[in-house]
C-alpha positions in Angstrom: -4.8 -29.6 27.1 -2.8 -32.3 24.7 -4.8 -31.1 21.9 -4.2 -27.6 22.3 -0.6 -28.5 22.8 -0.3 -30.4 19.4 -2.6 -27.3 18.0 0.4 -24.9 18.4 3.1 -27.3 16.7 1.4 -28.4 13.4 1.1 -25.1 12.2 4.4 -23.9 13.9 6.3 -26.2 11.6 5.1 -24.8 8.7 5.2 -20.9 9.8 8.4 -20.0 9.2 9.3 -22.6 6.2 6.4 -20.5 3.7 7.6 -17.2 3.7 11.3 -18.1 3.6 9.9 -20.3 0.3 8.2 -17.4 -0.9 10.9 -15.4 -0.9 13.2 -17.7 -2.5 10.3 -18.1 -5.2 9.9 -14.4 -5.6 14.0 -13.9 -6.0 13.6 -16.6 -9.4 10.8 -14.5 -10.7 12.9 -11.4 -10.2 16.2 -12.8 -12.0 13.7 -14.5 -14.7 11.6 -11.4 -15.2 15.0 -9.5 -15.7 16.7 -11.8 -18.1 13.4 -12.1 -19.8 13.3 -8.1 -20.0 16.7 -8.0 -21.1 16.5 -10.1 -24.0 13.0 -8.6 -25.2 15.5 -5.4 -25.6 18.4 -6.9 -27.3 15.5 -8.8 -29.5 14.3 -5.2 -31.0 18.2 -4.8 -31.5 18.8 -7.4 -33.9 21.3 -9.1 -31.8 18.8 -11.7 -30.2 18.5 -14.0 -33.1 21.0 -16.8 -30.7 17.2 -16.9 -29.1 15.6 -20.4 -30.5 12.0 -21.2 -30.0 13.3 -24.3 -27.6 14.7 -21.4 -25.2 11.7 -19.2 -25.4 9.7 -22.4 -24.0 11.6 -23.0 -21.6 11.5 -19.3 -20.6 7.7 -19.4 -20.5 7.7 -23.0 -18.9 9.6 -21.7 -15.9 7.6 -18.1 -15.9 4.4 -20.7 -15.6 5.9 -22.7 -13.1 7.2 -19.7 -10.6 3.5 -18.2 -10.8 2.2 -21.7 -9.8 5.1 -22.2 -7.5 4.5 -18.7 -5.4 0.4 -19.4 -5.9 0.3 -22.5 -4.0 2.7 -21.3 -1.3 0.5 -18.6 -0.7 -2.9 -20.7 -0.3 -0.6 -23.2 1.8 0.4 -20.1 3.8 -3.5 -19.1 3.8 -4.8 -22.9 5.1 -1.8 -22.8 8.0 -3.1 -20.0 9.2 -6.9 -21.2 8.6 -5.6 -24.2 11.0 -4.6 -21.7 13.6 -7.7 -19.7 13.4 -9.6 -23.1 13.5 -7.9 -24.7 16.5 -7.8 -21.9 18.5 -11.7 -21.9 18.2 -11.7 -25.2 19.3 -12.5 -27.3 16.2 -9.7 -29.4 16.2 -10.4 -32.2 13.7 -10.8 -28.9 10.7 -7.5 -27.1 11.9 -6.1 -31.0 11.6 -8.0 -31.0 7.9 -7.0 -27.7 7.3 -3.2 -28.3 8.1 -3.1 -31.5 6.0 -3.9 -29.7 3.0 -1.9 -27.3 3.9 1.3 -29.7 4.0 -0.1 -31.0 0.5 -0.5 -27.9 -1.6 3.5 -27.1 0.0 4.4 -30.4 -1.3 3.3 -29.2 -4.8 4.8 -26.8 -5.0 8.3 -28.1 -3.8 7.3 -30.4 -6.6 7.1 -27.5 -9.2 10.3 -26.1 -7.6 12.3 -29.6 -8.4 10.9 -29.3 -11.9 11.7 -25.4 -12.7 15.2 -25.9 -11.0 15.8 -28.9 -13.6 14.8 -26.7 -16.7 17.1 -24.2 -15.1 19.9 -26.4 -15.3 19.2 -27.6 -18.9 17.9 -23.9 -20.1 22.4 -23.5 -18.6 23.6 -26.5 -20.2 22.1 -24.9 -23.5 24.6 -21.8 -23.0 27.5 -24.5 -22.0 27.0 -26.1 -25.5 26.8 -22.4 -27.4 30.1 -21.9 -25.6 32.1 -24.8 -26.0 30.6 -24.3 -30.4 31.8 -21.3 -30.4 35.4 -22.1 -28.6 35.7 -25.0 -31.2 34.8 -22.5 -34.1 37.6 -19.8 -32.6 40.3 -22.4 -32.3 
């Protein structure tokens, strides 16, 4: 009965921490895919020449990133529930396998996360420094 017991909380930590991940992960892809759509438009308008090459990388750094991000959150979500499925038939040392790897491929991608959320902040600071140019040019 202790195994079954431990059974139902490995994979219960995990349960509700993947989707809310995956949702946070899908709302970056939604605000990147925008601002990525948005400047494809102002680019046919000739007003998208601010655009440097380092910015487009970093654009299509964090665009790889997010894919890999809300990838691996979805096989960890896919193992957790393999671990369920596996202890509740009673093979308890797979679901243990299963839920190990599980906890790994989330670590990744918190991992990616950490990484897209610091070109993020540079990808910002980029703007900050366009900004505080063109205040020193207006002054």
């Amino acid at each position: 009965m202790k195994d079954l017991d431990l059974f139902i909380w490995y994979p219960a930590l995990l349960f509700p921490a993947i989707p809310i991940m995956l949702l946070v992960f899908a709302n970056k892809y939604t605000a990147l895919a925008m601002l990525i759509r948005k400047l494809h438009v102002l680019s046919y308008d000739n007003s998208g020449n601010y655009l440097s090459a380092e910015r487009i990388q970093i654009l299509s750094s964090r665009l790889l990133l997010l894919r890999w991000m809300q990838s691996l959150c979805g096989v960890s979500f896919l193992f957790n529930l393999l671990t369920i499925f596996f202890g509740y038939i009673n093979l308890m040392n797979l679901a243990l396998n299963l839920f190990s790897i599980a906890v790994f491929i989330l670590a990744i991608a918190i991992i990616l996360f950490i990484i897209e959320t610091q070109q993020s902040h540079y990808a910002l600071n980029l703007h900050i420094r366009d900004l505080e140019k063109y205040n020193k040019k207006n002054d």
